[in-house]
Kinemage of the C-alpha trace (Angstrom):
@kinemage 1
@onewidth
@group {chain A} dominant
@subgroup {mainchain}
@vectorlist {calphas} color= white
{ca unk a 1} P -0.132 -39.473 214.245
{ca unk a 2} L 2.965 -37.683 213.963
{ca unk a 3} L 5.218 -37.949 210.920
{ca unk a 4} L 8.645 -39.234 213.602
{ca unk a 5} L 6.055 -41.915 214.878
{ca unk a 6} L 4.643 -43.128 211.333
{ca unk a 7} L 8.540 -43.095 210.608
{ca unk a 8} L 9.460 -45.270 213.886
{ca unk a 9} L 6.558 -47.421 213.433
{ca unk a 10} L 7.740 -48.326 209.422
{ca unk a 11} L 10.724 -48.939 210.378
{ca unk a 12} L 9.928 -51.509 212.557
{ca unk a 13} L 7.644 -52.697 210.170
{ca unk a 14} L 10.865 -52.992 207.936
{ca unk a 15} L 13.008 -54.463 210.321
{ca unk a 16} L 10.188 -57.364 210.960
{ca unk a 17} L 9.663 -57.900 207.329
{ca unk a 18} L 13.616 -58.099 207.002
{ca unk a 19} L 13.785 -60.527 209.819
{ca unk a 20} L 11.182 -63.005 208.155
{ca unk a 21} L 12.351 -63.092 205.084
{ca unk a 22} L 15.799 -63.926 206.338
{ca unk a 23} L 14.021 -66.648 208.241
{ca unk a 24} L 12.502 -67.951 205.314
{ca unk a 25} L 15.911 -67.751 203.349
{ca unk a 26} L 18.308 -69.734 205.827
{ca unk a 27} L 15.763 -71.627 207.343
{ca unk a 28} L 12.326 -72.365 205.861
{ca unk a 29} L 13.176 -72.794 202.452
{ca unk a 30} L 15.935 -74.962 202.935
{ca unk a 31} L 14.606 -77.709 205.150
{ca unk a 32} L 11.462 -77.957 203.130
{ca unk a 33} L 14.083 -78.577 199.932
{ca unk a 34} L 15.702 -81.164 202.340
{ca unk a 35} L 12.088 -82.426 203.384
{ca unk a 36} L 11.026 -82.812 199.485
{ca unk a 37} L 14.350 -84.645 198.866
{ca unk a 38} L 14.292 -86.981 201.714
{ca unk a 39} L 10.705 -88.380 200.615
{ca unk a 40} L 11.152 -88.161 196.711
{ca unk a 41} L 14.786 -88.637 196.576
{ca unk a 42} L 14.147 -88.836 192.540
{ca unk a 43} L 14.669 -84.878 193.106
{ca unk a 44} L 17.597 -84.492 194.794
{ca unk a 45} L 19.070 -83.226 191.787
{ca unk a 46} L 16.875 -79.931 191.691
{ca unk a 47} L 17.658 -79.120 195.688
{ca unk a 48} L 20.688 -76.955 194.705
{ca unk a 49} L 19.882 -75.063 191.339
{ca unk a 50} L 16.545 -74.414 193.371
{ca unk a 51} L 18.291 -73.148 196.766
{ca unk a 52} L 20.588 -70.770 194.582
{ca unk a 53} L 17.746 -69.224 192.246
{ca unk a 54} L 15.743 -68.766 195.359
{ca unk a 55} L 18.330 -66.957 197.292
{ca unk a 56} L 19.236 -65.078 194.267
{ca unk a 57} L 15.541 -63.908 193.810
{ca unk a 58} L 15.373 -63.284 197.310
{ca unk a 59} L 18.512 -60.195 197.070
{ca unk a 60} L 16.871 -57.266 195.569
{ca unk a 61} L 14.002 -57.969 198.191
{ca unk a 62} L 16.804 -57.281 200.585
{ca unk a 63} L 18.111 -54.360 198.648
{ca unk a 64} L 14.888 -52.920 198.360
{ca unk a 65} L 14.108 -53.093 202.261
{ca unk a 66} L 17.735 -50.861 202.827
{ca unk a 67} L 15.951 -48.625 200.176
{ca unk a 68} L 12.698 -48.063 202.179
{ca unk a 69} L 14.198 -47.745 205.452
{ca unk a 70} L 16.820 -44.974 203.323
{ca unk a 71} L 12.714 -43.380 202.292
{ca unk a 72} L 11.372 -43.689 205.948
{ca unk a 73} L 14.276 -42.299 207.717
{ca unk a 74} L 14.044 -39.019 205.530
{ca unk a 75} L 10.417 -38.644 206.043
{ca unk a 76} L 11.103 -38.980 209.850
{ca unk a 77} L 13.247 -36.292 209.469
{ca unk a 78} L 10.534 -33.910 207.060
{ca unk a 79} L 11.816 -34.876 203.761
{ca unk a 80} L 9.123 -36.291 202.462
{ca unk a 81} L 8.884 -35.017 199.056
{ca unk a 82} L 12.328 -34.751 197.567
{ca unk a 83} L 14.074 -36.181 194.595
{ca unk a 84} L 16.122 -38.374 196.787
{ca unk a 85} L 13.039 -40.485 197.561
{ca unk a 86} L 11.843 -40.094 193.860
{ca unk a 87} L 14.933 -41.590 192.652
{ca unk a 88} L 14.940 -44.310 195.831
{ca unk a 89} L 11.151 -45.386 194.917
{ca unk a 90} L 12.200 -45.565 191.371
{ca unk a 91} L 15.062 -47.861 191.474
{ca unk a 92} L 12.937 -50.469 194.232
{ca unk a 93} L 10.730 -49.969 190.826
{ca unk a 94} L 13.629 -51.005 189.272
{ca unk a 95} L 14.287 -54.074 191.421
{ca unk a 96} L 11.062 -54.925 191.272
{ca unk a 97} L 10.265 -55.278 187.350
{ca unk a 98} L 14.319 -57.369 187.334
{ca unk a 99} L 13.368 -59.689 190.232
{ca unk a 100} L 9.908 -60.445 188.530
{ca unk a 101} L 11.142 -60.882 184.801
{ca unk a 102} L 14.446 -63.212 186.263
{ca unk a 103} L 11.447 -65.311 188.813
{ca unk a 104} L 10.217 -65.943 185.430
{ca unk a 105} L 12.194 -66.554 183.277
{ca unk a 106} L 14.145 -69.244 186.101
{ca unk a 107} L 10.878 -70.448 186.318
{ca unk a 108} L 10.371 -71.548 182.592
{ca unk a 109} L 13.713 -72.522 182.381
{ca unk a 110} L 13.612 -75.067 184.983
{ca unk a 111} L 9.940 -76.364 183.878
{ca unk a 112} L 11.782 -77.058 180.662
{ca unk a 113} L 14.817 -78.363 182.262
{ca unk a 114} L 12.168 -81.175 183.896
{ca unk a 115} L 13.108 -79.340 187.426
{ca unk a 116} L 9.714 -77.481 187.937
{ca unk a 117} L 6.237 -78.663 188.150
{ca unk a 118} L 3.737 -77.250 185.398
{ca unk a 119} L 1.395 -76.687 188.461
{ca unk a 120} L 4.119 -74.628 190.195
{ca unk a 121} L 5.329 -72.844 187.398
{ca unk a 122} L 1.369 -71.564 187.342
{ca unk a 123} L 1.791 -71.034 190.708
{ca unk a 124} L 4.241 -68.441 190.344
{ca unk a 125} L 2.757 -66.328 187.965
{ca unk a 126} L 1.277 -64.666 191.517
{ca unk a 127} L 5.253 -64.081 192.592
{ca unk a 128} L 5.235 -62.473 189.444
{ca unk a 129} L 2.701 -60.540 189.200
{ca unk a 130} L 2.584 -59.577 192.323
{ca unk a 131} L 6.328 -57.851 191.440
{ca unk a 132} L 4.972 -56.113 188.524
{ca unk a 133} L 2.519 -54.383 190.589
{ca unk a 134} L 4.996 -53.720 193.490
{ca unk a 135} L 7.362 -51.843 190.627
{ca unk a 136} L 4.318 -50.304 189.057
{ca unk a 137} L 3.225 -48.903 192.612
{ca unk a 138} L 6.761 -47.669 193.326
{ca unk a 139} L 7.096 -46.284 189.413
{ca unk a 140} L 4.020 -43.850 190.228
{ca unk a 141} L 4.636 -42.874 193.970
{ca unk a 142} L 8.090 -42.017 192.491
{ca unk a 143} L 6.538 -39.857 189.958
{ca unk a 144} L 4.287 -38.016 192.142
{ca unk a 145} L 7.291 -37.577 194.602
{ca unk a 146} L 9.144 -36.207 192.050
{ca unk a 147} L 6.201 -33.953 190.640
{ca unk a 148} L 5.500 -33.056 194.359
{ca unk a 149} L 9.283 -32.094 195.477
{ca unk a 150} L 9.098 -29.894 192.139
{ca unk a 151} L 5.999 -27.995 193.554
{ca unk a 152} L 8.235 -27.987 196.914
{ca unk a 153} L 10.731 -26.314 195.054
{ca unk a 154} L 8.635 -23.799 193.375
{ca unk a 155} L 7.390 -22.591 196.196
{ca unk a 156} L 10.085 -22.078 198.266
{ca unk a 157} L 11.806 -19.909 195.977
{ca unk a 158} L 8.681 -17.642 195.768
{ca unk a 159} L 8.241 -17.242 199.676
């Protein structure tokens, strides 16, 4: 497969994965708050302060999907290893390790606040760690990338 095509086909991959999570932010997530409230109505007081820490913890997702398509679109165009990407892979890193720790952190907070179940404060542990190993992933690829656009560099300048 060519490099343009693996480029094309990530970027629709991208644009999909943007698309559902935007789904999921205006629309899933907040008729299943207005579900839960509408049967337990003891809970109406959480539907808010749970909306807004979602959506919050939902924005570097966002911010990291511009940053991929920014890494996809350069390898489209042959840039593969460069320091541009290095530094791109390291700050979804970045975004990564912040949206995990804030998850949670929220997460405590509200099971201590009486607005989260023990059971789904468990639950998220797999959000969470599932972040830490989406920044740890991104922290190496960006080290090889950078360790790789080095050996790029080195070896154009001895052609």
């Amino acid at each position: 497969m060519k490099q343009k095509t693996l480029s094309d086909l990530l970027k629709v991959f991208i644009v999909g994965l943007g698309a559902v999570l935007l789904i999921v932010c205006v629309w899933t997530i907040p008729s299943f708050g207005q579900s839960v409230v509408k049967t337990n109505s003891e809970f109406a007081y959480c539907y808010y302060p749970w909306l807004v820490f979602l959506l919050i913890a939902a924005l570097p997702c966002f911010i990291s999907l511009v940053l991929a398509w920014l890494i996809v679109d350069g390898v489209g165009k042959n840039n593969s290893f460069t320091l541009k990407n290095a530094s791109l892979l390291k700050w979804i890193s970045i975004l990564a390790a912040g949206d995990a720790a804030f998850f949670f952190v929220m997460n405590v907070i509200y099971l201590f606040m009486n607005m989260n179940h023990p059971g789904i404060a468990l639950m998220s542990l797999i959000v969470v760690f599932m972040g830490v190993l989406i920044s740890i992933v991104a922290a190496m690829l960006s080290r090889l990338v950078r360790e790789a656009a080095g050996l790029k560099e080195e070896s154009d300048l001895t052609i």
